[in-house]
C-alpha positions in Angstrom: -2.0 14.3 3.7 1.0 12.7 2.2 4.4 14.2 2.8 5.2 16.3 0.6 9.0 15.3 -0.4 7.7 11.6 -0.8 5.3 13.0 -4.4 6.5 15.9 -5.5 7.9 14.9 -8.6 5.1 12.6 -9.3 1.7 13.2 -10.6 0.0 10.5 -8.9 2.0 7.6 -6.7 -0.3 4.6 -6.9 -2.5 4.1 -9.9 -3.6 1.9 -12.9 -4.5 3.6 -15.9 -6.8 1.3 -17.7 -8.0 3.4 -21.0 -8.0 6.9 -21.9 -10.9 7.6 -20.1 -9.0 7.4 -17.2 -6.3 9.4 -18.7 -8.6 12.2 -19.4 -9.9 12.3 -15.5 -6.2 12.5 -14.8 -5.5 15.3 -17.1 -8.0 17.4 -15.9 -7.4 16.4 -12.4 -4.2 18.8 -13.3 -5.6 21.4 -15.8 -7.7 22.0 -12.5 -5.0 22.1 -10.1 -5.7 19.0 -8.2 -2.8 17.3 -9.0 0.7 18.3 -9.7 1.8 19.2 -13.2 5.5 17.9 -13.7 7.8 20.7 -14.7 11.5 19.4 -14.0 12.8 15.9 -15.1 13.6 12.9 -12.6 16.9 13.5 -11.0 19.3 9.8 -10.7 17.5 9.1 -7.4 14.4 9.3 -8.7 14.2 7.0 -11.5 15.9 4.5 -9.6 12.2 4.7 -6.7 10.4 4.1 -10.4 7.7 1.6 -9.6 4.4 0.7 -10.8 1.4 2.8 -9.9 3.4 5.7 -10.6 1.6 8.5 -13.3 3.4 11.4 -14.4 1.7 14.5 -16.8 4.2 17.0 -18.0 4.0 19.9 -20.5 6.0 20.0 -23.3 8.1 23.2 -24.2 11.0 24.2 -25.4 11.6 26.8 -22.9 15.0 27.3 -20.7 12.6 26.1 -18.0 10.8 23.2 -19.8 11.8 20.2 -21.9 10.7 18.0 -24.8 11.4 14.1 -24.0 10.5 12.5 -21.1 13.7 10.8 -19.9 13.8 7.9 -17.3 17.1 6.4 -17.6 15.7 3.2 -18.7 15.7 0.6 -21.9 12.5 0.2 -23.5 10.9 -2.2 -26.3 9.6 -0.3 -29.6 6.2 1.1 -29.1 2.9 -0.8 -29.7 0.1 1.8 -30.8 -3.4 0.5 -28.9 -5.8 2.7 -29.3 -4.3 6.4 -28.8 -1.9 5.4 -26.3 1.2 3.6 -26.9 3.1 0.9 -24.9 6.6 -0.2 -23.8 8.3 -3.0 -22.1 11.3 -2.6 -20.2 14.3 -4.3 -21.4 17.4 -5.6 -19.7 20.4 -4.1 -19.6 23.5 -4.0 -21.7 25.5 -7.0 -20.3 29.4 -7.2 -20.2 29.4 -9.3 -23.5 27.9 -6.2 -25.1 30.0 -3.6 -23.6 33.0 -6.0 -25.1 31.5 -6.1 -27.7 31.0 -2.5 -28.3 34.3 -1.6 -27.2 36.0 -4.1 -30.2 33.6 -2.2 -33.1 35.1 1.1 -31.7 38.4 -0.4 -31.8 38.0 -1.8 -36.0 36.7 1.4 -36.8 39.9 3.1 -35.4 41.9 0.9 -37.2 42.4 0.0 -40.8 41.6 -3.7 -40.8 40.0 -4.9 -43.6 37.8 -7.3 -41.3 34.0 -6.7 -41.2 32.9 -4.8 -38.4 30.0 -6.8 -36.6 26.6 -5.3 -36.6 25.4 -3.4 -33.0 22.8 -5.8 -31.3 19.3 -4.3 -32.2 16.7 -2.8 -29.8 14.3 -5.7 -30.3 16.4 -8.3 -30.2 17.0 -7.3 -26.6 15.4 -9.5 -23.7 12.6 -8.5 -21.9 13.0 -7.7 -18.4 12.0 -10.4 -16.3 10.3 -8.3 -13.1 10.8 -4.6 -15.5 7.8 -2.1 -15.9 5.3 -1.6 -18.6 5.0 2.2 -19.7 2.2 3.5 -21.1 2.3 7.1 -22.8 -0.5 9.3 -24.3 -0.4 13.2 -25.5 -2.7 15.3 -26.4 -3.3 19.3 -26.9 -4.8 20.9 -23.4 -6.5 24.4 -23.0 -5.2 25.3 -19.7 -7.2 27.9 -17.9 -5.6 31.8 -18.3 -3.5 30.5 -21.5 -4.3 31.6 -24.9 -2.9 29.3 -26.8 -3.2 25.2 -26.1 -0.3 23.4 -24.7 1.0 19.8 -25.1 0.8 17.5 -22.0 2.0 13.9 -22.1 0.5 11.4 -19.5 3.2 8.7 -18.5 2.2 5.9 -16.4 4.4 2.8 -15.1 2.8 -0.5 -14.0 3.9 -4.3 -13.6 2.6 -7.6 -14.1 1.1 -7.6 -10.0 -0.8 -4.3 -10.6 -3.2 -5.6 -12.5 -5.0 -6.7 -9.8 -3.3 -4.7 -7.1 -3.3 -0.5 -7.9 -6.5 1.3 -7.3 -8.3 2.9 -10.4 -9.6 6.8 -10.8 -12.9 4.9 -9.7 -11.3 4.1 -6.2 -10.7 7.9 -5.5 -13.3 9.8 -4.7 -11.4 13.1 -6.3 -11.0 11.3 -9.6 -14.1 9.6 -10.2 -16.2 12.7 -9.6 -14.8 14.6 -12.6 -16.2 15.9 -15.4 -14.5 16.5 -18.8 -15.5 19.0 -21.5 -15.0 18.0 -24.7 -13.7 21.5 -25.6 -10.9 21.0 -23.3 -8.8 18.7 -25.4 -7.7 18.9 -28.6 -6.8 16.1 -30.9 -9.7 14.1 -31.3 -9.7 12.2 -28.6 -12.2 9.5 -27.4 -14.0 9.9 -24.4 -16.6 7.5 -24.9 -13.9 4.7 -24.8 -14.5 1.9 -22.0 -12.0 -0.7 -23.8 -9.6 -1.9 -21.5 -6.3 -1.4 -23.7 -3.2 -2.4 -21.4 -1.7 -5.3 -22.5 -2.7 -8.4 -20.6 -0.7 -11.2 -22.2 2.5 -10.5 -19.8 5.5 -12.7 -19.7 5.7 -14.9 -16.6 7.8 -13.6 -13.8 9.5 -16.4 -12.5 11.7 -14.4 -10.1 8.5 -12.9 -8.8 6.2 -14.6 -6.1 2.6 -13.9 -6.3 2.4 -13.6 -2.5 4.5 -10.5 -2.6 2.5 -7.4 -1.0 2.2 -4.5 -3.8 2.5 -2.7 -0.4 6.5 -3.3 -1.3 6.0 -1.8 -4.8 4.3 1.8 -3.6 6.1 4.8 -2.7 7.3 5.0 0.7 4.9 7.1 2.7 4.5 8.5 6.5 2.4 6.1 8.7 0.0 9.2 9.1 -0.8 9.2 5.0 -3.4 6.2 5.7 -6.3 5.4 7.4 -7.3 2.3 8.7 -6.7 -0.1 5.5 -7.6 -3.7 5.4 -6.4 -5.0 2.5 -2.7 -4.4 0.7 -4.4 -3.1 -2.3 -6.7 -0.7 -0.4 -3.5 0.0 1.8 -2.2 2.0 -2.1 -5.6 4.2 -2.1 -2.9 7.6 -1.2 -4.8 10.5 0.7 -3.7 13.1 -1.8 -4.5 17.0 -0.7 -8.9 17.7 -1.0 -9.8 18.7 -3.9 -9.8 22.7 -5.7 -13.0 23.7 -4.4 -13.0 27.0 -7.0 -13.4 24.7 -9.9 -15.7 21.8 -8.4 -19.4 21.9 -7.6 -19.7 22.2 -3.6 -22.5 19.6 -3.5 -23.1 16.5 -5.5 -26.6 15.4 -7.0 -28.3 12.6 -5.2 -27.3 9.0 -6.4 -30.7 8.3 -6.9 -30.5 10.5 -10.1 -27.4 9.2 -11.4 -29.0 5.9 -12.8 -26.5 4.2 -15.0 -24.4 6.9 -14.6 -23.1 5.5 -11.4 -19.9 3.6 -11.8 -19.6 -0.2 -12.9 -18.2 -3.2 -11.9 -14.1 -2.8 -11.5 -13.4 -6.1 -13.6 -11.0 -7.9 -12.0 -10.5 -5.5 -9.4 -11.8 -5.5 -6.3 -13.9 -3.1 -4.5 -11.9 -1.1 -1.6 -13.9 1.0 1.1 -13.0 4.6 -0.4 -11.2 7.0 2.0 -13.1 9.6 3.0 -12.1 13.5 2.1 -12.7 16.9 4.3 -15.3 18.6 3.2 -17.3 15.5 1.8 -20.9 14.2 3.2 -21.0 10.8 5.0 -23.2 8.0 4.7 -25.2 9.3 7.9 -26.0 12.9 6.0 -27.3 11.5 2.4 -31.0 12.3 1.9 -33.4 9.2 1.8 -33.2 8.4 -2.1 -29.2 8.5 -1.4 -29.8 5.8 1.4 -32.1 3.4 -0.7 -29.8 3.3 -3.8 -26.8 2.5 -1.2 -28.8 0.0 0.0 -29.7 -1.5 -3.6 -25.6 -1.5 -4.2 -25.1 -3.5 -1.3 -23.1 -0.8 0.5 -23.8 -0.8 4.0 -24.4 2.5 5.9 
């Protein structure tokens, strides 16, 4: 089990959201209990660990104890709507010219010269940055179990141009791609018979960037004793996060034989990653004989 300190303030530390089906899993992976609803904003030190992989789902509220805008101490591009989600790039900073520059308009506004005051560079006009993070937000209204009245949960997740083909999905844990959402859980017409892959592919080449570099140097910093045995940097990300909430989850799963083409598809250009196993879950050497022939079929060996 990861230590504690290293994902406290976030939701989930290593994983691509591809569509809102995956933000749904992730949504109820919290409305259940099974991952951590974000309550406090990131302090200094934490947005500066801000990496790819990272998801965050926080309530809004205008309590003393809550807040309304997620804040990340970042510069950001103008959304692009894609579906229900929408999608930022991160910008560079300001750069001495600009803080001259800003620092001459305050000084012609303070004075009584007659000489036009130049105009304040505009968001979009500001370069991307060249190894920055793409954010990807989506909200919705949740009924969360014991609350009369639906709240509003944003999902925020951070990725780069290597995660594409580096983070783990909700189909590489076992405690995501197991869950089931109700339709009368979310409000705000939301489509859960989406499959279209809606991040952004056309991303700016990263010159600074070498392709070699291990996404292993992008995750969260973890105890040697948060993995098993990994064999590949990408499967090295799959995080051993707590089991799941028993209460809410059916003990035993139907055979796979009854699935059909219910069980999950190719990953696209991901690749598939033995899955870590959980406590409390069966292992290839207890499934029933239908289990073992449709293993067999998929090519997995037992």
């Amino acid at each position: 089990m990861p230590h504690p300190e290293h994902i406290s303030y976030v939701t989930h530390p290593a994983l691509y959201i591809r569509n809102t089906s995956d933000s749904h899993r992730v949504l109820e992976a919290v409305r259940l209990g099974i991952l951590p609803l974000i309550k406090r904003r990131l302090t200094p030190d934490q947005r500066t660990q801000l990496r790819g992989g990272n998801v965050f789902v926080w309530e809004e509220s205008e309590h003393d104890s809550g807040f309304v805008r997620w804040t990340d101490g970042r510069r950001w591009s103008q959304s692009k709507m894609r579906g229900d989600c929408l999608y930022y790039e991160e910008k560079i900073g300001i750069t001495d010219a600009e803080k001259k520059a800003r620092a001459t308009r305050r000084a012609m506004k303070a004075s009584d010269s007659s000489v036009p005051i130049p105009m304040a560079p505009r968001r979009q006009d500001r370069p991307s940055k060249v190894d920055g993070l793409r954010k990807q937000t989506y909200s919705l209204m949740i009924n969360v179990p014991g609350v009369a009245k639906a709240r509003k949960w944003h999902l925020v997740a951070y990725s780069s141009a290597l995660d594409i083909t580096h983070l783990p999905t909700v189909d590489d844990y076992e405690y995501l791609r197991n869950i089931s959402v109700s339709k009368s859980v979310f409000h705000g017409n939301p489509d859960f018979e989406t499959g279209k892959f809606l991040w952004p592919l056309e991303m700016p080449a990263s010159p600074t960037l070498s392709l070699s570099l291990s996404p292993v140097m992008l995750a969260p910093k973890l105890e040697s004793s948060d993995f098993t045995s990994r064999s590949t940097p990408r499967d090295a990300l799959l995080i051993a996060l707590p089991p799941m909430t028993t209460a809410h989850l059916p003990t035993k799963l139907p055979a796979l034989s009854s699935l059909g083409s219910m069980m999950p598809g190719p990953l696209g250009r991901h690749k598939s990653s033995p899955i870590p196993s959980m406590a409390g879950h069966h292992t290839y050497g207890s499934y029933c004989p239908d289990d073992r022939r449709m293993l067999q079929k998929l090519r997995v060996r037992i």
